[in-house]
N, C-alpha and C positions, 0 to 999 in steps of 0.2 A: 838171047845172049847179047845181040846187038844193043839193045834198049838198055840193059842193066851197064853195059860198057858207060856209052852215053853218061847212065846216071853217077856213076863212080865218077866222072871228069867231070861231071858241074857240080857235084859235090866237094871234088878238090878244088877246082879253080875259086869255088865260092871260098873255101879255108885260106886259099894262101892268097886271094884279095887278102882277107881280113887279118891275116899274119901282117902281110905289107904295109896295111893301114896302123897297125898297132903300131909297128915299129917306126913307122913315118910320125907319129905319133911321142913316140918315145924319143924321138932324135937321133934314130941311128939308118940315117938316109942309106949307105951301103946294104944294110939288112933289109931293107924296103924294096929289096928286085927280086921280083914275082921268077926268074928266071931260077935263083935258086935253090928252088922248090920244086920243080917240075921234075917229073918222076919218081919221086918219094911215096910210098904205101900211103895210102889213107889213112890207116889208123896213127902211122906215124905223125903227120899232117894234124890230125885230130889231136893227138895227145898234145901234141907241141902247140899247138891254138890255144888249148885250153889252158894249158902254161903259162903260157907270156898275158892272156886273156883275164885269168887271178892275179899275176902280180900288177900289170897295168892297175887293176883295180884298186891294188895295194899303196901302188906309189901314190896313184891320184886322191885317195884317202889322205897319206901321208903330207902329201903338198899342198892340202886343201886345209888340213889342220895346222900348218904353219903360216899358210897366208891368212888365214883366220885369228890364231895368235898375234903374228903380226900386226893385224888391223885392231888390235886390242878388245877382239871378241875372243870368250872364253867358251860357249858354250853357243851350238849350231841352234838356232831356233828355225821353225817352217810355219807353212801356212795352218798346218792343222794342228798346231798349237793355240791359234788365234782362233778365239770362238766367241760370234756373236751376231745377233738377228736383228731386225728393225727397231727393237724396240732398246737395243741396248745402248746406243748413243744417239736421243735426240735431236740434237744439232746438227748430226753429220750431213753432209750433200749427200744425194740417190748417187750412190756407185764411187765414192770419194773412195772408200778402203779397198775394193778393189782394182782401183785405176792407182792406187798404193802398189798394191802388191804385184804388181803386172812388172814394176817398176821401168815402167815405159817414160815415167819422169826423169831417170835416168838417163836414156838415150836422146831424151830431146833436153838434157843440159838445165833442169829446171829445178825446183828447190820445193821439200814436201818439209811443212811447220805443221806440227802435233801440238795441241793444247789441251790442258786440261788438269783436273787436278792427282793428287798422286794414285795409285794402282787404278788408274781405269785403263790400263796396257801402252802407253804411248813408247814404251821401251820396247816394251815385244815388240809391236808392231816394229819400233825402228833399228833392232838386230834382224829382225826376218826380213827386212827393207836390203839392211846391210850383208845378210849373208848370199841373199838370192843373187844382189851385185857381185858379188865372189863369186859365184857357181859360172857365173857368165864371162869371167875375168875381169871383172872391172874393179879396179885398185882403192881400198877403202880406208878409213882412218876413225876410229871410233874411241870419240872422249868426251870428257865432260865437259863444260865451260868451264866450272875451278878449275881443273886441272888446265885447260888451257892458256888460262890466264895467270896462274902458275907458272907452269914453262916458258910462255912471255918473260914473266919476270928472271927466270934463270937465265934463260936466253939471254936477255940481255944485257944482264952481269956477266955471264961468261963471253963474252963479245959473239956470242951465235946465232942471233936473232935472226938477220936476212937467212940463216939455211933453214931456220926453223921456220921462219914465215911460208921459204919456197917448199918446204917439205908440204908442208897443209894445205897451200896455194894447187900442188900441182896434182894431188890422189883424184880418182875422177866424184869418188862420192864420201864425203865429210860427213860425222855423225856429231851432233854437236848438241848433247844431253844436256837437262835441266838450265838453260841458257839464265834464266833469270836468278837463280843461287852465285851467280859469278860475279865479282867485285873489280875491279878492272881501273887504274887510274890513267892520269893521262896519257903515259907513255904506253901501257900495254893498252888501251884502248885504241890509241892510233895503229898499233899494230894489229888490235884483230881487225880492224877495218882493214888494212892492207889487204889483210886471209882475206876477206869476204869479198874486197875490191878484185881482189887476183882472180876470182871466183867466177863474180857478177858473167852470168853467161856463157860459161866456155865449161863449166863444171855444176857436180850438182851436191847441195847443202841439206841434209834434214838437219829440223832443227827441233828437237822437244822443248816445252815450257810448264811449267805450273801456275804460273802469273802470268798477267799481263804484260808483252813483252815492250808496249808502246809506253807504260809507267816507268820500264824496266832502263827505256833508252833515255827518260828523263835524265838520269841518274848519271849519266856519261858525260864526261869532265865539257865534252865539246859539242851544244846543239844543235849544229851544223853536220856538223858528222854524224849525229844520233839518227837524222833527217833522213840524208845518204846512208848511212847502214838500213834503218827502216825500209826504204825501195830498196836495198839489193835482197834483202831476206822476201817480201812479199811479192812483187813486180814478175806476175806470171808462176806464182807457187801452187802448187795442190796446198791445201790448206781442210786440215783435218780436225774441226769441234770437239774435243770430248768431254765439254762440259755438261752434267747433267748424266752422266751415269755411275752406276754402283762403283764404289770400289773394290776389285773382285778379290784385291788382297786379304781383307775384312771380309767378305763373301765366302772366301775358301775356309779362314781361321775358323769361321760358325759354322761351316758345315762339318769339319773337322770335330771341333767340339760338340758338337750336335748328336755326332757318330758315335765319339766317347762317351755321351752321357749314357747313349741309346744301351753301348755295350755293358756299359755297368750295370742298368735296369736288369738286363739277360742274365749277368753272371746272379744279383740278388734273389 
């Protein structure tokens, strides 16, 4: 009887830790004292864990899909959506996509450039880059370069530019899609240098491309700068090849069609 006593009180004490953790958790420090809980039935204990244990669940769902929205992600991608073996990207360095997805580039403030041309995944990869940064709290911003260079321009017509620059400047990890489709004159070119200057080292940049992105900096009003932007994007980056594999977009369409031909053959 003694033994089973025992076991009933490390089975509560273990529940309304985990109550107090919840609530500590949830922000409600007065509901976090283990003290009143103490002699309440188990099963009560029990029901009530399990309570607060779903909706925790529920808010953190809830607030994981709004900092997600917010970060201009629409849909969660994972690791096991990204699928591919030695032989799928060529070029890549031994262990370059999972020293990716570790996103330990992240924590040491460094900058991951994807190359390649279009559907060989450089997007997946850099929402699953982005989302895993979310799961961890780390505060994210996911756009295109048009559109960047875009809201540059508004910015600057509506006198917003500096809040807009520090807004891009200050997220810890910047997603900054198809970099070489974005058209940029002098004024908003000095301004994405700002982004990137405010960046250089204290934050971390993925950057996707289809082109070459060193043709790309020709093209900017100011050589000098093109120079200095070049080292702030490369200068200690993971740098990710994906020239020379399928594009699984066109991979997926013929298997699809492939499927449909097969079914029609069945139904004939």
């Amino acid at each position: 009887m003694l033994q089973k006593q025992e076991n009933a009180t490390d089975d509560s004490a273990a529940v309304i830790e985990n109550i107090t953790t919840l609530f500590r958790k949830i922000g409600l420090p007065r509901l976090a004292d283990g003290r009143l809980y103490l002699g309440a039935p188990f099963p009560i204990l029990e029901s009530f864990n399990k309570a607060l244990s779903e909706q925790h669940s529920e808010d953190e769902k809830t607030r994981f899909f709004h900092r997600m929205r917010y970060a201009g992600i629409f849909k969660e991608r994972t690791e096991n959506t990204f699928k591919w073996d030695e032989g799928t990207y060529p070029h890549v360095e031994s262990d370059a996509i999972e020293k990716a997805l570790t996103i330990e580039f992240v924590k040491q403030r460094k900058n991951l450039v994807l190359i390649g041309p279009p559907g060989v995944g450089k997007s997946l990869l850099s929402v699953i880059v982005a989302c895993k940064a979310l799961r961890e709290e780390f505060s994210v911003k996911y756009k295109t370069a048009h559109d960047i260079a875009l809201q540059l321009a508004e910015a600057k017509a509506g006198n917003s530019l500096s809040g807009y620059i520090r807004k891009l400047q200050a997220c810890d990890v910047l997603v900054v899609e198809d970099l070489t489709y974005a058209t940029f004159n002098q004024e908003t070119a000095q301004a994405f240098f700002s982004i990137m200057d405010g960046r250089y080292s204290r934050k971390s940049t993925v950057i996707t491309s289809n082109g070459s992105i060193k043709e790309w900096m020709l093209e900017l009003p100011d050589a000098r700068m093109s120079t200095a932007l070049l080292g702030r994007f490369y200068e200690d980056a993971l740098l990710i090849n994906m020239n020379g594999a399928e594009d699984m977009r066109l991979k997926r369409a013929r298997g699809l069609l492939a499927a449909a031909d097969e079914n029609e053959r069945k139904v004939i």
